[in-house]
C-alpha positions in Angstrom: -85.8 4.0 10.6 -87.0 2.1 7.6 -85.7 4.2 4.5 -88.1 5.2 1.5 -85.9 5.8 -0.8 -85.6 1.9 -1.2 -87.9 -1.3 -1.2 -86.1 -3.3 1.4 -82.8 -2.8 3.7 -80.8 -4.7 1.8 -81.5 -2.4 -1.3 -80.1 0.1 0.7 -77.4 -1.6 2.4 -76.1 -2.3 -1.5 -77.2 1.6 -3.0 -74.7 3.1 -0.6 -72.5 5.2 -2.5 -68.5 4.6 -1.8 -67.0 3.8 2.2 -70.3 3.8 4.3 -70.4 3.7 8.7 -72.2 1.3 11.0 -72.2 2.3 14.3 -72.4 -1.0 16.9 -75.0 -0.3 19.9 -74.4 -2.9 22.9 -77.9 -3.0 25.1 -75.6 -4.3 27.5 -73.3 -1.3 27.6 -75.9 1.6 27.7 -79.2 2.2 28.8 -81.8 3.0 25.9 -82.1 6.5 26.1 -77.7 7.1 26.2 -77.6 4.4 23.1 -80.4 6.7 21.2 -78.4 10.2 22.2 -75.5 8.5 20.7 -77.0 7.3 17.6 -78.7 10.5 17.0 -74.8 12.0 17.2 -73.5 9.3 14.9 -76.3 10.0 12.2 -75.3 13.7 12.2 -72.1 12.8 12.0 -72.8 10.8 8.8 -73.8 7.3 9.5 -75.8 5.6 7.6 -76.5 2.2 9.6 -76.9 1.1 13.2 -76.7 -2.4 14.7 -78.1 -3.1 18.0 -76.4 -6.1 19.4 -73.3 -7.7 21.6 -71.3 -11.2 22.4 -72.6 -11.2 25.3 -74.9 -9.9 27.9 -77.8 -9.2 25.7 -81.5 -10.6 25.7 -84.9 -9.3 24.4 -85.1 -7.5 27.6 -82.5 -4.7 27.2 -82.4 -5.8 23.0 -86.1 -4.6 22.5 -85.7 -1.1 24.7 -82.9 -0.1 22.8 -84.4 -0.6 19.6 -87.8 1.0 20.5 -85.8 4.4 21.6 -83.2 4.6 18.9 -86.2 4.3 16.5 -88.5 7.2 18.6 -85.2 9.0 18.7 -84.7 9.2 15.0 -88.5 9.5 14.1 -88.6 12.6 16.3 -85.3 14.0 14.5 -87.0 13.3 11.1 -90.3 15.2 12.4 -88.2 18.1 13.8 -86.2 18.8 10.0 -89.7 18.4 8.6 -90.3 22.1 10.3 -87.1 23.3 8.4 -86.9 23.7 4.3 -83.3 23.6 4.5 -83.2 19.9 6.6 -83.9 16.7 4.4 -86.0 14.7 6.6 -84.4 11.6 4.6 -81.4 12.4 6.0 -83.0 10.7 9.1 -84.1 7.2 7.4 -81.3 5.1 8.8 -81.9 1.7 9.8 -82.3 0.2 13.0 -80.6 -3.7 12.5 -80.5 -6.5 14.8 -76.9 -7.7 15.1 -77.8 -10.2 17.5 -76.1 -12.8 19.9 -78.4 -15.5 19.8 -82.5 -16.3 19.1 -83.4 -14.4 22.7 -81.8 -11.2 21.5 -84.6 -10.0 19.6 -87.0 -7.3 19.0 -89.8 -6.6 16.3 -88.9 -3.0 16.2 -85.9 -3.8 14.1 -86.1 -2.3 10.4 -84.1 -6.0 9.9 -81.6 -8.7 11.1 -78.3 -9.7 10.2 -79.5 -13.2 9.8 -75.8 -14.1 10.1 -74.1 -18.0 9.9 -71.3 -17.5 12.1 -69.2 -19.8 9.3 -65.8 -20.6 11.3 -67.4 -21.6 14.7 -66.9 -25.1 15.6 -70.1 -24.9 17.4 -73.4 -26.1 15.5 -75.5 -24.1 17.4 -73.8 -20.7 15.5 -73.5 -22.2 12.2 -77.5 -22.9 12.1 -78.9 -23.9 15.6 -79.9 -20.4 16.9 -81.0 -19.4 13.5 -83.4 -22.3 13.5 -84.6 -21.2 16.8 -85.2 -17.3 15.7 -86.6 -17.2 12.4 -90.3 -18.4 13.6 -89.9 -15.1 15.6 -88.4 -13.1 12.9 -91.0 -14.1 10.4 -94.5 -13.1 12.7 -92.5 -9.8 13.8 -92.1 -9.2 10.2 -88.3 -8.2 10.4 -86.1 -8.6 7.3 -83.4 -11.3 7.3 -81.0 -10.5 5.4 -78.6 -13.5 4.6 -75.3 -12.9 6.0 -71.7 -15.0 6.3 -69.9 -13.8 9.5 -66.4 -14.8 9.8 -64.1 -13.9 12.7 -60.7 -13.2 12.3 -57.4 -13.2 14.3 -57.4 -11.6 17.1 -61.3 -12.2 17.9 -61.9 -10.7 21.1 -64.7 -11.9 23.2 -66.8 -12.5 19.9 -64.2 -15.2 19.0 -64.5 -17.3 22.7 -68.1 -16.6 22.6 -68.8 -18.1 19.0 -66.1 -20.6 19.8 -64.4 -19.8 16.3 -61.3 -21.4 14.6 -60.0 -17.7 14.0 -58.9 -17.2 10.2 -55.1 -15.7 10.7 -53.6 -12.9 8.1 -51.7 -15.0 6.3 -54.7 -17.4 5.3 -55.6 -15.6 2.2 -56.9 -18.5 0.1 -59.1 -19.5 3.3 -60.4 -16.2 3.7 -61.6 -16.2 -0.4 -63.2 -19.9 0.1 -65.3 -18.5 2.4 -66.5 -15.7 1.1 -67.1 -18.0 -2.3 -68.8 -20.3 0.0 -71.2 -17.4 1.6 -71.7 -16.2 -1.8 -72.9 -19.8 -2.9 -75.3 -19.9 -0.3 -76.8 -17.1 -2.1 -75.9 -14.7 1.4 -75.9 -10.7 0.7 -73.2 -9.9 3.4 -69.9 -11.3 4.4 -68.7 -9.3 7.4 -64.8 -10.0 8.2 -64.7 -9.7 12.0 -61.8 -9.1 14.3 -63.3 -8.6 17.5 -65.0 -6.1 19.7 -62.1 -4.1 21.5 -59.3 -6.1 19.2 -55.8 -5.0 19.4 -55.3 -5.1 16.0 -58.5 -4.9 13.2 -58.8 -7.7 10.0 -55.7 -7.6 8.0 -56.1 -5.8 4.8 -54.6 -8.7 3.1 -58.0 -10.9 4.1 -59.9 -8.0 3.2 -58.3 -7.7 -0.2 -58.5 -11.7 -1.0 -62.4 -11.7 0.2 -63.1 -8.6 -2.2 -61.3 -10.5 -5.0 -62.9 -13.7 -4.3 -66.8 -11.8 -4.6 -67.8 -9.1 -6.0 -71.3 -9.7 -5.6 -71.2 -9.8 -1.7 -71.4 -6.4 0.3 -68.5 -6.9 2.4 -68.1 -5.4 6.0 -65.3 -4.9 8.2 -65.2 -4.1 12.2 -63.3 -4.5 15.0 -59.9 -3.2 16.2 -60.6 0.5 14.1 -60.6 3.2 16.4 -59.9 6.3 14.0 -60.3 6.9 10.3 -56.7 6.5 9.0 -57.4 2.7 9.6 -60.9 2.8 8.6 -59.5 4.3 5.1 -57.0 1.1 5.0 -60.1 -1.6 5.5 -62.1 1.0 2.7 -58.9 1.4 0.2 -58.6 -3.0 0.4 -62.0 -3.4 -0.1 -64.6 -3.0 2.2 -68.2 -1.1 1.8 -68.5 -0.5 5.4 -66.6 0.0 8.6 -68.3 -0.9 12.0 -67.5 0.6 15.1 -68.6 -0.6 19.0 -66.1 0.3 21.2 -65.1 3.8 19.8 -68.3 5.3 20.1 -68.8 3.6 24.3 -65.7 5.9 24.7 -67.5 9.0 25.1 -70.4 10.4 27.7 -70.6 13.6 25.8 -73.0 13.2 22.7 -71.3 16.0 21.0 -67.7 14.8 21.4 -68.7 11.7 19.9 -70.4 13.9 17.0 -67.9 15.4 16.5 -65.0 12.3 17.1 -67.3 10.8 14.2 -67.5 13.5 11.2 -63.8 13.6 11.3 -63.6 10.0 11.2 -66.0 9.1 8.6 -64.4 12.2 6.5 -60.5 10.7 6.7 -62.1 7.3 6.1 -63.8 8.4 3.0 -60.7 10.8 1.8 
């Protein structure tokens, strides 16, 4: 849900005060109404972002759905705290953003769009071909691009094979920095530092730290491989402005368990 609080998403994405939360929704994974119930439990919980999107499996078929009932599902909360002077309905004005797979994973419902150059592929088509085929689309649905460097580190995980990426290992320090000084000269807003949906091990604080140091301009984003908060605090504590987590929250049927799984992981992450 498009916050008021700020002109754009991006505004946002950059006002958030301290270690922020994304939670990952994967159309593929859930059927709209489950990825709603589960956003609605990770916005009580405290996050302040959600990203509809996948490597794989995902088209404007189960991409648009999703979107559409995450959005009813949050407008309806908002409404409901409205009837309550103690509730801050702007408690409920967290974006909906496309993280998507491709130009045929889209959906005009989307507050906006990680318009994302997946910068260590060795495929064209990531680096600008399916960007070239989307942003007709993005600008008549009116969604917000916002310019974003996506690099994938060691391990990867099926977003590594997919994007076909030459996987930036911990030790690669000064690579890690020349990229995020390259996505920073390209005037993107974002460089998110990617280790893989369902990793074994998330991006080494060590890349974290030399991307921070090599930008401070960029709001920098780390996922993959964090499954509690203790780690979430040691992407946080090395540099990052927000954590994003898939796999943790596909874990759980039970909307409250997740809830609750949540607030005591955003609250050790932001300790």
């Amino acid at each position: 849900m498009r916050p008021t609080s700020t002109p754009d998403i991006i505004s946002y994405v950059r006002a958030q005060p301290g270690a922020s939360h994304i939670i990952l929704i994967d159309p593929d994974d859930a059927d709209p109404d489950i990825a709603a119930q589960r956003c609605v439990a990770a916005v009580s919980a405290g996050t302040r972002m959600i990203f509809v999107g996948g490597s794989s499996g995902t088209d404007e078929d189960n991409v648009h759905p999703t979107v559409v009932a995450i959005q009813e599902a949050l407008e309806l909360c908002k409404w409901n705290s409205t009837q309550d002077s103690n509730l801050n309905e702007s408690f409920w004005e967290v974006p909906v953003v496309l993280f998507p797979q491709g130009a045929s994973a889209l959906s005009p419902s989307a507050d906006a769009i990680t318009f994302m150059m997946l910068m260590n592929s060795t495929n064209p088509e990531f680096l600008v071909g399916e960007q070239v085929r989307g942003a007709p689309y993005i600008r008549k649905a009116g969604v917000e691009p916002m310019g974003m460097g996506y690099v994938i580190c060691a391990p990867g995980g099926k977003a590594g094979e997919v994007g076909q990426a030459k996987l930036i290992e911990p030790n690669q320090t000064e690579l890690i920095a020349a990229y995020a000084m390259c996505a920073e000269s390209y005037g993107f807003s974002i460089l998110y530092l990617e280790a893989g949906s369902g990793a074994h091990t998330p991006v080494h604080p060590d890349l974290i730290r030399a991307a921070r140091a090599a930008s401070d301009k960029l709001v920098l984003l780390v996922g993959g491989g964090i499954r509690d908060g203790a780690t979430a605090k040691i992407a946080i504590d090395a540099g990052a402005d927000w954590v994003v987590t898939g796999n943790l929250c596909e874990e759980f049927a039970d909307a409250h368990e997740l809830q609750t799984t949540l607030e005591s992981f955003i609250s050790q992450m932001k300790s």
